[in-house]
Backbone atoms as SQL, in Angstrom:
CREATE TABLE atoms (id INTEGER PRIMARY KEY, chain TEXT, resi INTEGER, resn TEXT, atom TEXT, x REAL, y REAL, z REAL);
INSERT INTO atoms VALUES
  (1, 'A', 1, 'UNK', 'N', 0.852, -1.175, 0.000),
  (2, 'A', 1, 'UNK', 'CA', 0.000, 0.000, 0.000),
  (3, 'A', 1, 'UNK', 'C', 0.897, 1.237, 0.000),
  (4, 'A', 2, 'UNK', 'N', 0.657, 1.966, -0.855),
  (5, 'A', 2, 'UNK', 'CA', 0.861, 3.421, -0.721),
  (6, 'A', 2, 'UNK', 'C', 0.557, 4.815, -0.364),
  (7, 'A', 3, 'UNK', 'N', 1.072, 5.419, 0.238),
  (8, 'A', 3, 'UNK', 'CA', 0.687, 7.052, 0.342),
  (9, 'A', 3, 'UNK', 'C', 1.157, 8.069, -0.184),
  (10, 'A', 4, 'UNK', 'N', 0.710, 9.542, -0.240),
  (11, 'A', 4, 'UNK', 'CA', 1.312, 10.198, -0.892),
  (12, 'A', 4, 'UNK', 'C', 1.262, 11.487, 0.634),
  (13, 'A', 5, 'UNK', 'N', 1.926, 12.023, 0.820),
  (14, 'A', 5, 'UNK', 'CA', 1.608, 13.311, 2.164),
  (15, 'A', 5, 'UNK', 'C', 2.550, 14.539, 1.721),
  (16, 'A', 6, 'UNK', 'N', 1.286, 15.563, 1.510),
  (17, 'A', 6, 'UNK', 'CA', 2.083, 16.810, 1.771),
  (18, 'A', 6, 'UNK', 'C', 2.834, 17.344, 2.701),
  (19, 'A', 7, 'UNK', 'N', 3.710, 18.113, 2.706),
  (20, 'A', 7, 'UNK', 'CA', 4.961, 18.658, 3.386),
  (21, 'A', 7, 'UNK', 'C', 4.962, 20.013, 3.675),
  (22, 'A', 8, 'UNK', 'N', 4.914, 20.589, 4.340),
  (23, 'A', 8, 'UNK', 'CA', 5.568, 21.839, 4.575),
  (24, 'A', 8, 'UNK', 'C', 6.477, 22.522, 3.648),
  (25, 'A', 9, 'UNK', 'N', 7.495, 21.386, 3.366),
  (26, 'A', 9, 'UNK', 'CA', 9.133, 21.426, 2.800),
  (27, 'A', 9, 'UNK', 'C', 8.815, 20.676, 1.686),
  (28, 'A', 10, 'UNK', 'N', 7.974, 19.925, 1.211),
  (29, 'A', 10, 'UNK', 'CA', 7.557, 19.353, -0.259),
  (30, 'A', 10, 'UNK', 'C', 6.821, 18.145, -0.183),
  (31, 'A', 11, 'UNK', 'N', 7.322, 16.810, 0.123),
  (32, 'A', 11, 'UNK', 'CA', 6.365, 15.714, -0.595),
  (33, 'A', 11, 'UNK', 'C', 6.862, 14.307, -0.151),
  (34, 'A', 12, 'UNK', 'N', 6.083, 13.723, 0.431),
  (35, 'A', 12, 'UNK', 'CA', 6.898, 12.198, 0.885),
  (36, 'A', 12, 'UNK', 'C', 6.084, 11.310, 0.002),
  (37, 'A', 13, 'UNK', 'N', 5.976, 10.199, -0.727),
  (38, 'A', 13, 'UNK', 'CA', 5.617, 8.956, -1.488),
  (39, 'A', 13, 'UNK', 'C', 6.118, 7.791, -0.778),
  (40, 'A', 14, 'UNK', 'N', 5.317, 7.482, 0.351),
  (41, 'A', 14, 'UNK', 'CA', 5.605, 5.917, 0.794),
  (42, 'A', 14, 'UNK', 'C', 5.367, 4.658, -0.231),
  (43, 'A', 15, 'UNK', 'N', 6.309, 4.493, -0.713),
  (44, 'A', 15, 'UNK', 'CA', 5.869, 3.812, -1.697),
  (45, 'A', 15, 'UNK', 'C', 5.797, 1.542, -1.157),
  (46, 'A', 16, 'UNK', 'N', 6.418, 1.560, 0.160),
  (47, 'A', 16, 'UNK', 'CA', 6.248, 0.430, 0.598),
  (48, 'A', 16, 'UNK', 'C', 6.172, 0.766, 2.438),
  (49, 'A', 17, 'UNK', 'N', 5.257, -0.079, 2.889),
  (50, 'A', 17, 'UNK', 'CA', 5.444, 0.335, 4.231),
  (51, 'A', 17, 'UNK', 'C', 5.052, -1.438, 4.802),
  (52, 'A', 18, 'UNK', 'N', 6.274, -2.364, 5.473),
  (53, 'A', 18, 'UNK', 'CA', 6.196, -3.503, 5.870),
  (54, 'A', 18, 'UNK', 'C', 6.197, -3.510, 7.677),
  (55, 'A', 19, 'UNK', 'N', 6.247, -4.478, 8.260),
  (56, 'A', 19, 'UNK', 'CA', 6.209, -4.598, 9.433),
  (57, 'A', 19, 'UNK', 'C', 7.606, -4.796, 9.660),
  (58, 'A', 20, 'UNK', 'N', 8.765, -4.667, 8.707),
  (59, 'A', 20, 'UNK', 'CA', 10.292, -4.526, 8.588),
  (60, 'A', 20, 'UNK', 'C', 10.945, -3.781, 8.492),
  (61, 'A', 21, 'UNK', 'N', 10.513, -2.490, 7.189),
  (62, 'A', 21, 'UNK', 'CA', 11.066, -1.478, 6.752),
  (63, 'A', 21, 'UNK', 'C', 9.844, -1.148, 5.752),
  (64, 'A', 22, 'UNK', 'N', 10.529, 0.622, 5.812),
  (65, 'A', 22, 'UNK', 'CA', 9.739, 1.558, 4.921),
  (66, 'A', 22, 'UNK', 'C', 10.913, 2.083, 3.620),
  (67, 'A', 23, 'UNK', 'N', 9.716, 1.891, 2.681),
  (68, 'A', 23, 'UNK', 'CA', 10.842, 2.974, 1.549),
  (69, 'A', 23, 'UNK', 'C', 9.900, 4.102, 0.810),
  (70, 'A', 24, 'UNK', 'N', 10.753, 5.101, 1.114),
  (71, 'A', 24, 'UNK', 'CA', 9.863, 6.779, 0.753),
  (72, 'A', 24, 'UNK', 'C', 10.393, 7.477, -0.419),
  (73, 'A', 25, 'UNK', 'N', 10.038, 7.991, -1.317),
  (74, 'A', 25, 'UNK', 'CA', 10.479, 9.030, -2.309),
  (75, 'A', 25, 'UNK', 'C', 10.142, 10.305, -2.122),
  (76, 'A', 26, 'UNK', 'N', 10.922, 10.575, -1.739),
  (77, 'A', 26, 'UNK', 'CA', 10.870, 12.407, -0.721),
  (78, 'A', 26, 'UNK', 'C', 11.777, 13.264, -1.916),
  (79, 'A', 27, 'UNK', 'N', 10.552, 14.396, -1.594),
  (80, 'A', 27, 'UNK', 'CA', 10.599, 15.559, -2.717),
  (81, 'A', 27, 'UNK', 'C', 11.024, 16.892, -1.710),
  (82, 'A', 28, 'UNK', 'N', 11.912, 17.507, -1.848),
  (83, 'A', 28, 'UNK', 'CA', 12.288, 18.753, -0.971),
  (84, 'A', 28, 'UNK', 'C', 12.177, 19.903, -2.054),
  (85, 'A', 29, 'UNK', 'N', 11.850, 21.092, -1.603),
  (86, 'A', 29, 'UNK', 'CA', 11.707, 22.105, -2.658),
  (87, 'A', 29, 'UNK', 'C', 12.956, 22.990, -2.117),
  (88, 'A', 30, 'UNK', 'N', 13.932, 23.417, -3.561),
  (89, 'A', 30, 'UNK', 'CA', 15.012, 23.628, -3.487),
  (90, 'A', 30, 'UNK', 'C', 14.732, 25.219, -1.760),
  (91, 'A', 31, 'UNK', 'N', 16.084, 25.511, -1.220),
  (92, 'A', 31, 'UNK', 'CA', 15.617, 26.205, 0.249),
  (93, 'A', 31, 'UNK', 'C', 14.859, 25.704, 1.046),
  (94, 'A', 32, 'UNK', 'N', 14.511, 24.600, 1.316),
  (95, 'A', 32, 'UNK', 'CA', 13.571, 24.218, 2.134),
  (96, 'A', 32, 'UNK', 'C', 14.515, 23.219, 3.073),
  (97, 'A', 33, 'UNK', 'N', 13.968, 23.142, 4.318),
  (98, 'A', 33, 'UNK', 'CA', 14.496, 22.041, 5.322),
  (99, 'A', 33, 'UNK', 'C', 13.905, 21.232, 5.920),
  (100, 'A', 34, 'UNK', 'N', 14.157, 20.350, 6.439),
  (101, 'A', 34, 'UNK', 'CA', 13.347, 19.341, 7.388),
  (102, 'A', 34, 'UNK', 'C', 13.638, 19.687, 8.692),
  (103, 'A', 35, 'UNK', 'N', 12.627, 19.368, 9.570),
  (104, 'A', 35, 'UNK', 'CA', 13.484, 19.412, 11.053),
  (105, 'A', 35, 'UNK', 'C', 14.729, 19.113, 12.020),
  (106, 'A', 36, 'UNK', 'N', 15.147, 19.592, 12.630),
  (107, 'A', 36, 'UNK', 'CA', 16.305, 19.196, 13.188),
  (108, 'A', 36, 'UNK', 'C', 15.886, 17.864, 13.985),
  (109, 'A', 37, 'UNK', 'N', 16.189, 17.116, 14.059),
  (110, 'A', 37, 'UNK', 'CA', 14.934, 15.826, 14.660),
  (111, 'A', 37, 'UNK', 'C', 16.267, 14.439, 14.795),
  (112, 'A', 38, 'UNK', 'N', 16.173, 13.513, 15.328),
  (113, 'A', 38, 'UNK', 'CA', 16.795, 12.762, 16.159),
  (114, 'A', 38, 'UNK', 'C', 15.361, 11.559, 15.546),
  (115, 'A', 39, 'UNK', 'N', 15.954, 10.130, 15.832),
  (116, 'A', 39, 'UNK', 'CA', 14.613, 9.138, 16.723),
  (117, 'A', 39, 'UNK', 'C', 15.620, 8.376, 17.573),
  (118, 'A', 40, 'UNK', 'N', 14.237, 7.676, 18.242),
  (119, 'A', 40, 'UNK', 'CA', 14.965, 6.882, 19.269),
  (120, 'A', 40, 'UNK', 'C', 15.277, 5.197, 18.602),
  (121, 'A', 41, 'UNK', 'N', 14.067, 4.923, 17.745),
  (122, 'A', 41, 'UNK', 'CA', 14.367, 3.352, 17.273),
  (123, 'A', 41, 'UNK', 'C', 14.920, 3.660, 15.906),
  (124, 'A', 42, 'UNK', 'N', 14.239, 4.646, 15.312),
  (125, 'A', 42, 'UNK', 'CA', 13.909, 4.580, 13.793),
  (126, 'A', 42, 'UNK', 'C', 15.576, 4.508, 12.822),
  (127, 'A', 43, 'UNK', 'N', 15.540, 3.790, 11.744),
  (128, 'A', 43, 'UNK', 'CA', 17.146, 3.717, 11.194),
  (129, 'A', 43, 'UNK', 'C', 17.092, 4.065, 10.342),
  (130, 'A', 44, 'UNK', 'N', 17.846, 4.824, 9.508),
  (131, 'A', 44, 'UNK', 'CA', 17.380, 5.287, 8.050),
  (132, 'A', 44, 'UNK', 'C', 18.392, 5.746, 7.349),
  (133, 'A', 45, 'UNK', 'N', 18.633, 5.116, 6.250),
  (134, 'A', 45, 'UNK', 'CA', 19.326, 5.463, 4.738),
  (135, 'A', 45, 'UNK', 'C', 18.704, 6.018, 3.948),
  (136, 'A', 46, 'UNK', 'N', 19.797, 6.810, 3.072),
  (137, 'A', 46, 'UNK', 'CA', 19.140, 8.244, 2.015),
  (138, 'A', 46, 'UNK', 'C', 20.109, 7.776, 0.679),
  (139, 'A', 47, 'UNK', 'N', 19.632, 7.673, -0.358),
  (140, 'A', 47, 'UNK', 'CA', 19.993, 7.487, -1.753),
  (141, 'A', 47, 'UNK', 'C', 19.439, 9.240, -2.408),
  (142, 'A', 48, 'UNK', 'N', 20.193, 10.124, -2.869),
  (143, 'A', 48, 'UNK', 'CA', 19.525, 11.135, -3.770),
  (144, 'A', 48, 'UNK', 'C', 19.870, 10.716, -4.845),
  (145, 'A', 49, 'UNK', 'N', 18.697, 10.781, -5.550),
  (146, 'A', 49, 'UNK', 'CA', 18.346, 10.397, -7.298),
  (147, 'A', 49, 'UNK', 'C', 18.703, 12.159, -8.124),
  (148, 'A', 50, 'UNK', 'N', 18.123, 13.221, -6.939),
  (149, 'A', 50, 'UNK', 'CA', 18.402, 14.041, -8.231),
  (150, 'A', 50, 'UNK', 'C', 18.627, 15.491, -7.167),
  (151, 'A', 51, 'UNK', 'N', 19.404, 16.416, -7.694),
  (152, 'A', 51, 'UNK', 'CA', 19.467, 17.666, -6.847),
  (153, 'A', 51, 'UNK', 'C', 20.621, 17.499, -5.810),
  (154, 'A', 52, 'UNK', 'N', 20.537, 18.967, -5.052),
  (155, 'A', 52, 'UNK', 'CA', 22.063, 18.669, -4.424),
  (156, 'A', 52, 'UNK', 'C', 21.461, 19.373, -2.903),
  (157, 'A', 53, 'UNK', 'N', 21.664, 18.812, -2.083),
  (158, 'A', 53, 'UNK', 'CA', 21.213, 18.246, -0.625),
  (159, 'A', 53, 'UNK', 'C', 22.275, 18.607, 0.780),
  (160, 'A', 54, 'UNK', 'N', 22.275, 19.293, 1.438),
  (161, 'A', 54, 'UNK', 'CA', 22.788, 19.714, 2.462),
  (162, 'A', 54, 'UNK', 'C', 22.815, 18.036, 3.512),
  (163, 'A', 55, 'UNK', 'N', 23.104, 17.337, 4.056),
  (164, 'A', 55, 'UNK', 'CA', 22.632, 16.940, 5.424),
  (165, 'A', 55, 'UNK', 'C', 23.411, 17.091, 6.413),
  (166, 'A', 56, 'UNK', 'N', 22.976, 17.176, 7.413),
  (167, 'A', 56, 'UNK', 'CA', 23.391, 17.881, 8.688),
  (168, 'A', 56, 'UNK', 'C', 23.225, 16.578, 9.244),
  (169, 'A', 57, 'UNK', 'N', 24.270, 15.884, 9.564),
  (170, 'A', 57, 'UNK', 'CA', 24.494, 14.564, 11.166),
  (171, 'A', 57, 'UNK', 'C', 25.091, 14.518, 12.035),
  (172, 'A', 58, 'UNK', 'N', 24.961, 14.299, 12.452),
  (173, 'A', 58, 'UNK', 'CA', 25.703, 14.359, 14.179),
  (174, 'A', 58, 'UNK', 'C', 26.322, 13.051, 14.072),
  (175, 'A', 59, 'UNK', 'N', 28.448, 14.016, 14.459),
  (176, 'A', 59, 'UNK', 'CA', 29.380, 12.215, 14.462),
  (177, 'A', 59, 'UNK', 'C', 29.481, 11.683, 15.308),
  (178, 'A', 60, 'UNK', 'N', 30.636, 10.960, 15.273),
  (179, 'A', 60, 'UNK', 'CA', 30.756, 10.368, 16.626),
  (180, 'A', 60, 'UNK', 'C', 31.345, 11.008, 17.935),
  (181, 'A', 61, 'UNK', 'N', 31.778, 12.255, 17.411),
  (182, 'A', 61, 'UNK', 'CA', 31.544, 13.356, 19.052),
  (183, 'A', 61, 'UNK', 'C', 30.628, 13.941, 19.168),
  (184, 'A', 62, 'UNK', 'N', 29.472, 13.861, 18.718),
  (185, 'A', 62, 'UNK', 'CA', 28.409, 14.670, 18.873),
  (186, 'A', 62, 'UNK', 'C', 28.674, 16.257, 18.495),
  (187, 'A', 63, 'UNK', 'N', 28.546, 16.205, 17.347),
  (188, 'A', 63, 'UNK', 'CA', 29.013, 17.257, 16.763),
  (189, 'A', 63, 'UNK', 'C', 28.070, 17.625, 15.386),
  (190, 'A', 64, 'UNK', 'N', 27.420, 18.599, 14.991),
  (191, 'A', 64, 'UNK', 'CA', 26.231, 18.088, 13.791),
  (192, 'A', 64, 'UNK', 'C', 27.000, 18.574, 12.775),
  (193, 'A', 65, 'UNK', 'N', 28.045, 17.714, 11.793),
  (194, 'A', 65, 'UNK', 'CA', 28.514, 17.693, 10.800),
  (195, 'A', 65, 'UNK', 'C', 27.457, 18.581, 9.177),
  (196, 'A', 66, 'UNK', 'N', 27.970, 19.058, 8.489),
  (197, 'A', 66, 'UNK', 'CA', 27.202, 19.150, 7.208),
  (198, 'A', 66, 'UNK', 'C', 27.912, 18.913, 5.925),
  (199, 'A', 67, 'UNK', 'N', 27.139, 17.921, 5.605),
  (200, 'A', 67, 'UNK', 'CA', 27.850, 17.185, 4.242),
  (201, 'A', 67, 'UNK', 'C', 27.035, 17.412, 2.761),
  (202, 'A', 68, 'UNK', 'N', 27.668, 17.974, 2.103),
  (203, 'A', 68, 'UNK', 'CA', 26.643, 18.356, 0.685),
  (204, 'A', 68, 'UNK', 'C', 26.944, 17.067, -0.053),
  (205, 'A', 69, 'UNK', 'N', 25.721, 16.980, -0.851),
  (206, 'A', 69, 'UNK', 'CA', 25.576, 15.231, -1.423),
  (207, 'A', 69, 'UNK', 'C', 24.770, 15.584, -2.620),
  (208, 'A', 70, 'UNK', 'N', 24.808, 14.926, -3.986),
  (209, 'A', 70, 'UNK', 'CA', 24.336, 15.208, -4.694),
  (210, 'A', 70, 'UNK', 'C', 24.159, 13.863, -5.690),
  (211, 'A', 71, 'UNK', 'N', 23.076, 13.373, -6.646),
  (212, 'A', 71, 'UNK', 'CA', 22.739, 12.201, -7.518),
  (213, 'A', 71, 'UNK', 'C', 23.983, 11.124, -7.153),
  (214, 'A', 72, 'UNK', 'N', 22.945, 9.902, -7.054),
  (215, 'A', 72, 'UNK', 'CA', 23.928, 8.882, -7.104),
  (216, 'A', 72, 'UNK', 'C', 24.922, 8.658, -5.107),
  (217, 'A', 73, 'UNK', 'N', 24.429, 9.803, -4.017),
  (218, 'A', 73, 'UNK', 'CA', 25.532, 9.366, -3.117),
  (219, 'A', 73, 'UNK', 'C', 24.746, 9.609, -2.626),
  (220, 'A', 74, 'UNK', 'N', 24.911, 8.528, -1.163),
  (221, 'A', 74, 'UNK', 'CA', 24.180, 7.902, -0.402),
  (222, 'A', 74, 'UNK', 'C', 24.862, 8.040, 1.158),
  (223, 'A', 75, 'UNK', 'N', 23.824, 7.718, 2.193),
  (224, 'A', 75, 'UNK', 'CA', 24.333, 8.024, 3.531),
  (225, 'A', 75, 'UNK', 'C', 23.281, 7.324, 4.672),
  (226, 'A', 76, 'UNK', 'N', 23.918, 6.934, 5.860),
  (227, 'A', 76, 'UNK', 'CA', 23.478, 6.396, 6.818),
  (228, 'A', 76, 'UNK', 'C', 23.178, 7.281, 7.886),
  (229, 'A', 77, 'UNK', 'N', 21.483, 7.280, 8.492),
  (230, 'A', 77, 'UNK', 'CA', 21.147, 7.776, 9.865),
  (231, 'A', 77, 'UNK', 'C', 21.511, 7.186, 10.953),
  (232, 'A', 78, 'UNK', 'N', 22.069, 6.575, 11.777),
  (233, 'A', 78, 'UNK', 'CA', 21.918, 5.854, 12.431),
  (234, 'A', 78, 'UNK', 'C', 20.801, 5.847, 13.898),
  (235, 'A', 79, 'UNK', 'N', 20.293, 5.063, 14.852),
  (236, 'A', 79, 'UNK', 'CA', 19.468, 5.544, 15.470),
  (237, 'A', 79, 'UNK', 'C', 20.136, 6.616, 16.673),
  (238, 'A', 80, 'UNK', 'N', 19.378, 7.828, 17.006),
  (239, 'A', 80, 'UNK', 'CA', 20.170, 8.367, 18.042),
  (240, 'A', 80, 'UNK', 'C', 20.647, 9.748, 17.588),
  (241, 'A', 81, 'UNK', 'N', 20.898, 9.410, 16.099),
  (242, 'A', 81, 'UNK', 'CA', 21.756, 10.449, 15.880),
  (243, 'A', 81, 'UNK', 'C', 21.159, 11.935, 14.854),
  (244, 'A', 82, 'UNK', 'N', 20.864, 13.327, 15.428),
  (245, 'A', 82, 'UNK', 'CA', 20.528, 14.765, 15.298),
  (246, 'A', 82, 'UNK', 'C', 20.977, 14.237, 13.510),
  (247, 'A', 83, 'UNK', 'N', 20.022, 14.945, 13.272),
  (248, 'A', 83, 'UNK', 'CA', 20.080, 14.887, 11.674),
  (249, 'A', 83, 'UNK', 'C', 18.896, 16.376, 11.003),
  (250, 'A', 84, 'UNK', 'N', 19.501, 16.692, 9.721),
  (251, 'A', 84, 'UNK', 'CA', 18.212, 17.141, 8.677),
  (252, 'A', 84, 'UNK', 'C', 18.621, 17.065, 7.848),
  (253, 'A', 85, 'UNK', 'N', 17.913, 17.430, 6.528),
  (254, 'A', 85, 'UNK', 'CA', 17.509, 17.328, 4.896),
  (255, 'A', 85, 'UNK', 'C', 17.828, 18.563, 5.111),
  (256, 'A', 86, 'UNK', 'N', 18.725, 19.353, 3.830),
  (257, 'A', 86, 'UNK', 'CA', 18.160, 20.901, 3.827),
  (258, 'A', 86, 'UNK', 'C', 18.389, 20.837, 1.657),
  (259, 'A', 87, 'UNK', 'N', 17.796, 21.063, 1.150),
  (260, 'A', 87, 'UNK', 'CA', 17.496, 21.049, -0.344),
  (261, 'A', 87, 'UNK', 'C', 18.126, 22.632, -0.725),
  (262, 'A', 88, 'UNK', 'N', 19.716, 22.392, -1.392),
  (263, 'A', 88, 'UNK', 'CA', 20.281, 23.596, -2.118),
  (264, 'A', 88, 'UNK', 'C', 19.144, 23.581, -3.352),
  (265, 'A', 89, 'UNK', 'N', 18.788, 22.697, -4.201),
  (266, 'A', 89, 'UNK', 'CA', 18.046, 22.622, -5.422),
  (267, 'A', 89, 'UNK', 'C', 17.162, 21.956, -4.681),
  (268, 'A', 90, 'UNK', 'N', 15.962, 21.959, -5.842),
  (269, 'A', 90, 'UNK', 'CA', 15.007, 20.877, -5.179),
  (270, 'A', 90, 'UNK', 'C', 16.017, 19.284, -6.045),
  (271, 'A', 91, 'UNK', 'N', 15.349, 18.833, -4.738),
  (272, 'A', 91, 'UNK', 'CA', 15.716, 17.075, -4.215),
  (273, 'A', 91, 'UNK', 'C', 15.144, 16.110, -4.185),
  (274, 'A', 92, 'UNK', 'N', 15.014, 15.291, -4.870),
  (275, 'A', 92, 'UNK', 'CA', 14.982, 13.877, -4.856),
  (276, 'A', 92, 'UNK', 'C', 15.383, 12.967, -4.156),
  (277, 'A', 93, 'UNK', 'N', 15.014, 12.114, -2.877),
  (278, 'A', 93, 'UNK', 'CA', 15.665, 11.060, -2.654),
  (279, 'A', 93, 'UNK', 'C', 15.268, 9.792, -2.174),
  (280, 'A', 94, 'UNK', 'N', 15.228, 8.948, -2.128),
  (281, 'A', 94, 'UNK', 'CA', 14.618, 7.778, -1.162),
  (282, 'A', 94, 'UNK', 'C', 15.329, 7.089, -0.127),
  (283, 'A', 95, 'UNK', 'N', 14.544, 7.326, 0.470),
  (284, 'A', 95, 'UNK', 'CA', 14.802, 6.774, 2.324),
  (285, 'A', 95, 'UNK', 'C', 14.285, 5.604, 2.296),
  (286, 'A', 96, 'UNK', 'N', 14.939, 4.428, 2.802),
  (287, 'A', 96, 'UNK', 'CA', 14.903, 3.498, 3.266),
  (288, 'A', 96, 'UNK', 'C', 14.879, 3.255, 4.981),
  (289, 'A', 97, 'UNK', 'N', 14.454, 2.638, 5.461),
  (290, 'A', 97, 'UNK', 'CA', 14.193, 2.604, 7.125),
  (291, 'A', 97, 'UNK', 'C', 13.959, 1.633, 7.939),
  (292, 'A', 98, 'UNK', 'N', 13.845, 1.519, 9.237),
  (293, 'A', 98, 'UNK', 'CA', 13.022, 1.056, 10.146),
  (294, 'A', 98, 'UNK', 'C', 11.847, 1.219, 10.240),
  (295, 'A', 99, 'UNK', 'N', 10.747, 0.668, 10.118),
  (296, 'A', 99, 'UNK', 'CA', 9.132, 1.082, 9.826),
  (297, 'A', 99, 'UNK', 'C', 8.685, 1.658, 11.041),
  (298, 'A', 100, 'UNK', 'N', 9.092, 2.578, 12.035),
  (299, 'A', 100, 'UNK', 'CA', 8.581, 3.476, 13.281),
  (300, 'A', 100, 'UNK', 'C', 8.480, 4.605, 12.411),
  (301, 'A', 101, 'UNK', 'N', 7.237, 4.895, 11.952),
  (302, 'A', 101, 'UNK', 'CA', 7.323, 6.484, 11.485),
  (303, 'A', 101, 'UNK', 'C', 6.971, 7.531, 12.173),
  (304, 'A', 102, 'UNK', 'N', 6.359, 6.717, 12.921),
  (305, 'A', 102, 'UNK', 'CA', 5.962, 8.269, 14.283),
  (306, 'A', 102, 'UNK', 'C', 7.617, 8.602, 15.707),
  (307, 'A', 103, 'UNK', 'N', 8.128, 7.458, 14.954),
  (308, 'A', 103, 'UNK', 'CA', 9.466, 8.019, 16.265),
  (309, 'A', 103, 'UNK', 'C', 10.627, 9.267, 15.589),
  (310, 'A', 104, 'UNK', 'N', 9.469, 10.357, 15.697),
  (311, 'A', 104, 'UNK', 'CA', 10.373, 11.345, 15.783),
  (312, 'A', 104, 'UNK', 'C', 10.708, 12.648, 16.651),
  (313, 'A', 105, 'UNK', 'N', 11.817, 12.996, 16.832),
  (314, 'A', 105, 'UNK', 'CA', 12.244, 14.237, 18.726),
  (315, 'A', 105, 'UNK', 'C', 12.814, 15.367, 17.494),
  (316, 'A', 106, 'UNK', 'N', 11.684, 16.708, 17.145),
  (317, 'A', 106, 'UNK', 'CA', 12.172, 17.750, 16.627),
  (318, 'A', 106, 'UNK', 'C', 12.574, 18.898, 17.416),
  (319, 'A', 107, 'UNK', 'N', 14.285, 18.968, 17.089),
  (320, 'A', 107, 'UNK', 'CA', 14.732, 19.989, 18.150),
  (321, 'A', 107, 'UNK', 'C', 14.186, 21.341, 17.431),
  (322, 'A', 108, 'UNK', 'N', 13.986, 21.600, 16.312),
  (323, 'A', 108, 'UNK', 'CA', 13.681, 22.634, 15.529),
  (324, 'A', 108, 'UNK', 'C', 13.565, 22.365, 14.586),
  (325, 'A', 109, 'UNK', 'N', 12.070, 23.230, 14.034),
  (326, 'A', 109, 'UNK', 'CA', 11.733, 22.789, 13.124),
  (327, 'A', 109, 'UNK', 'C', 11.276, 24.300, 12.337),
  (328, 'A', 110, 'UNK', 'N', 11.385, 24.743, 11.016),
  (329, 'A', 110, 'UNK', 'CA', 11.110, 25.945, 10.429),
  (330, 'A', 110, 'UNK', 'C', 9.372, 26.125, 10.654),
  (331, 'A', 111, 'UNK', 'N', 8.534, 25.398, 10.523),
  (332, 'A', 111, 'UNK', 'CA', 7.199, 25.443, 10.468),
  (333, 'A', 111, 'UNK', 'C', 6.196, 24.942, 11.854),
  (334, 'A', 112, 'UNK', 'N', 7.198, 25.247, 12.674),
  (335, 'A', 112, 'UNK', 'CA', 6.435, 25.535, 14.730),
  (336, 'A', 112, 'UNK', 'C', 5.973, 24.209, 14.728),
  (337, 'A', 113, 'UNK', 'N', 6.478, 22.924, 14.263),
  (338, 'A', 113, 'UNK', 'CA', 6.368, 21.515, 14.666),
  (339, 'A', 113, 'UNK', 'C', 7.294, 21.044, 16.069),
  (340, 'A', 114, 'UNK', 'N', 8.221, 21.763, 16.369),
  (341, 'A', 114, 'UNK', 'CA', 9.175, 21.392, 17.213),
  (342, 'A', 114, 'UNK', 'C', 8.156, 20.691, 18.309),
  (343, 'A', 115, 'UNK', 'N', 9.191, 19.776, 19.043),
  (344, 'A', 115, 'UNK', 'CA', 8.175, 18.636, 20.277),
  (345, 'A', 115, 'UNK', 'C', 7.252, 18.312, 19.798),
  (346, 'A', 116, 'UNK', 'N', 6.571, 17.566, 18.483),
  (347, 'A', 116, 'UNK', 'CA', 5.463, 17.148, 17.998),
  (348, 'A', 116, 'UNK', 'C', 6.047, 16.277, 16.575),
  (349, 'A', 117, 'UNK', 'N', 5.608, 14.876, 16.347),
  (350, 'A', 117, 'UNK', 'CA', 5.362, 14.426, 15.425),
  (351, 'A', 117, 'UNK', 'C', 4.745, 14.770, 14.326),
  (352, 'A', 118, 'UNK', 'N', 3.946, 15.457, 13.888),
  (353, 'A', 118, 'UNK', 'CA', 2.867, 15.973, 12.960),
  (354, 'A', 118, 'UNK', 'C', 3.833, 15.972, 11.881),
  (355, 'A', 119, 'UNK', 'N', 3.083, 15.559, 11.238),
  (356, 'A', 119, 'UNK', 'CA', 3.049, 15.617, 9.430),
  (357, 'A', 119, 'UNK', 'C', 4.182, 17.111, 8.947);
């Protein structure tokens, strides 16, 4: 089964959602960001198909790194670890995951979601 959910920041396409893992085709509109957000279970890999992509992760000193990534390169969330999307162009990418989609902790978020899951 599939969904499609509007964004604030553009467009998610769940295009599989198992009792194993999720895989999403997330649309960012170029300037736009995702929340500064953490989970506690959730695991998640990013493939960008198209556009060039800021992400912000936190290493292994706890430190929120920013790595520009663009078609074709790929990267690991691990659980735990401060992360966002921020779209230099608009972006293309698919996330692969842990199927917890509600486990998410937004330290900041551009659109007054912070401390709230919501869409």
């Amino acid at each position: 089964m599939s969904s499609f959910v509007e964004k604030p920041w553009g467009s998610e396409l769940i295009w599989t959602h198992t009792d194993r893992y999720v895989g999403k085709l997330i649309s960012v509109n170029a300037g736009a960001r995702l929340s500064l957000q953490f989970h506690h279970e959730k695991d998640e890999s990013i493939f960008v198909v198209e556009g060039t992509l800021n992400l912000h992760l936190e290493n292994d000193e706890g430190d929120v790194e920013q790595i520009q990534m663009g078609p074709g390169e790929f990267a690991r969330v691990h659980t735990g670890r401060v992360h966002r999307f921020e779209a230099i162009t608009d972006v293309r990418l698919i996330e692969v995951s842990t199927p917890e989609l509600d486990d998410v902790v937004r330290l900041e978020d551009d659109y007054g979601r912070q401390g709230t899951s919501a869409p």
